[in-house]
C-alpha positions as CSV (number, residue, x, y, z in Angstrom):
1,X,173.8,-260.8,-42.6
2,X,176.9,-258.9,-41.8
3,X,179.5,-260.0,-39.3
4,X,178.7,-257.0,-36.4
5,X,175.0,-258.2,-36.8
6,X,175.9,-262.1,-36.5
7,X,178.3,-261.0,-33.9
8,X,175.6,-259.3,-31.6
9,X,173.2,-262.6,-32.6
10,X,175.6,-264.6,-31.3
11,X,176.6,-262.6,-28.1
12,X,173.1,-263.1,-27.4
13,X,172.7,-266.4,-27.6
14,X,175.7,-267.4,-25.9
15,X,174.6,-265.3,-23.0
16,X,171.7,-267.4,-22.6
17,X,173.5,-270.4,-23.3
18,X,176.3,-270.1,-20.8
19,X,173.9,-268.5,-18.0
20,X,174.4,-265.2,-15.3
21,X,178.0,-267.5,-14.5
22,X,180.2,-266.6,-17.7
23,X,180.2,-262.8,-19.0
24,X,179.5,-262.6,-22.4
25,X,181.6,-260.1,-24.8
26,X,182.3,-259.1,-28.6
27,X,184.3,-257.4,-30.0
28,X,186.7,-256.4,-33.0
29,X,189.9,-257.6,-32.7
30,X,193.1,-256.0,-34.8
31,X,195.6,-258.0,-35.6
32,X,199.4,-257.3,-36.3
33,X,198.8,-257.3,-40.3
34,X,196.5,-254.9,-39.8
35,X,193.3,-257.3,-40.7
36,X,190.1,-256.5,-38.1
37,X,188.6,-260.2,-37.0
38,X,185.3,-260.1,-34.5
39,X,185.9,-261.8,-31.1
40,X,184.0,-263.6,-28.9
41,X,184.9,-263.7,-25.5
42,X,183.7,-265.6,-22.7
43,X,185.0,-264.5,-19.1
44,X,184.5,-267.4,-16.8
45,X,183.1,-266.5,-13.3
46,X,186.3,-265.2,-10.5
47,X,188.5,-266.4,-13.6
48,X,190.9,-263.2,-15.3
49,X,191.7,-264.6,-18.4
50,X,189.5,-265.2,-21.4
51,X,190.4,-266.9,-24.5
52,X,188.9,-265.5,-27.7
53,X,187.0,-267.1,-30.5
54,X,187.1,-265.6,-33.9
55,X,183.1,-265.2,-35.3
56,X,184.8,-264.6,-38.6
57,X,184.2,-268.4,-39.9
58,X,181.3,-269.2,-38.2
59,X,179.7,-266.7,-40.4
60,X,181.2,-268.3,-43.1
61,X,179.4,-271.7,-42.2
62,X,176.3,-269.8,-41.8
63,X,176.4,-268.9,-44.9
64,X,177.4,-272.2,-46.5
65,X,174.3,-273.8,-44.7
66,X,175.4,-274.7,-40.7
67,X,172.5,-273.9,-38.6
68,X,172.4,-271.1,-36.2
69,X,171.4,-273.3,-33.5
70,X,174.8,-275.5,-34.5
71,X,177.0,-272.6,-34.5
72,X,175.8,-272.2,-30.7
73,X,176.3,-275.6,-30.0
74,X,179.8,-275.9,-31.5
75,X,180.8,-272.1,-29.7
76,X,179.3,-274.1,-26.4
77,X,181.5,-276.5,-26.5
78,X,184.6,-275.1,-27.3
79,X,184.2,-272.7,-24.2
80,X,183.6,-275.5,-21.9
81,X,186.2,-277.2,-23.2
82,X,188.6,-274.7,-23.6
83,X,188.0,-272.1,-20.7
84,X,190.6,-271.8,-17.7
85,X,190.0,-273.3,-15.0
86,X,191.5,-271.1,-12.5
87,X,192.9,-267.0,-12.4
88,X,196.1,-266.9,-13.9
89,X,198.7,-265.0,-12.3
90,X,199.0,-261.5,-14.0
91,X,202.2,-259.7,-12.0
92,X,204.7,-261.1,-14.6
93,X,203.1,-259.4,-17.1
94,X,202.5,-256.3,-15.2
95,X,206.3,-255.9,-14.7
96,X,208.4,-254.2,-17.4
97,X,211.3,-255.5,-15.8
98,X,210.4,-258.8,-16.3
99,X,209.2,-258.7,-19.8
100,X,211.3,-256.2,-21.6
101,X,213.6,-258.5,-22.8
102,X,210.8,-260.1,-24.4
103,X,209.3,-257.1,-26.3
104,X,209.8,-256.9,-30.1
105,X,209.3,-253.3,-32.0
106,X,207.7,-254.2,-35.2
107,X,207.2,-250.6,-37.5
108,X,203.6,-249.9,-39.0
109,X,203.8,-250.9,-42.3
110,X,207.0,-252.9,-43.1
């Protein structure tokens, strides 16, 4: 099985999992040295943040012998464990006045 088609598998069973309360999302994710993981993200209800878990190694345990069924289980419980509570506030990150000192040019490639 390829990682887009555990990915969607996945995406699926979490929806069911988690219920019409948490919106249920995956996608690819690039990172800075260029290297393309797949996300899962799990959007808690009237919440604005949503942490992302890489699928990446989960297919990896698949593979090695984990259960589907425990790969759902262990994905469960990290977003229950893990998910925010509450909205975090946004507007600092929103202003470029406020962040700019804080933004880092990094040149494709180098």
């Amino acid at each position: 099985m390829d990682i887009n088609e555990f990915a969607g598998k996945v995406c699926n069973a979490m929806r069911k999992t988690l219920g019409a309360d948490c919106r249920v999302e995956c996608k690819e994710v690039r990172k800075n040295n260029g290297v393309i993981l797949h996300g899962l993200l799990v959007l808690g209800e009237n919440r604005n943040v949503a942490p992302t878990i890489y699928l990446d190694t989960f297919l990896e345990a698949y593979e090695a012998g984990a259960t589907f069924g425990s790969i759902i289980q262990r994905l469960s419980d990290i977003c229950r464990e893990d998910m925010l509570r509450e909205s975090v506030d946004m507007e600092f990150f929103r202003s470029f006045e406020k962040v700019r000192d804080r933004i880092c040019y990094r040149q494709e490639g180098k």
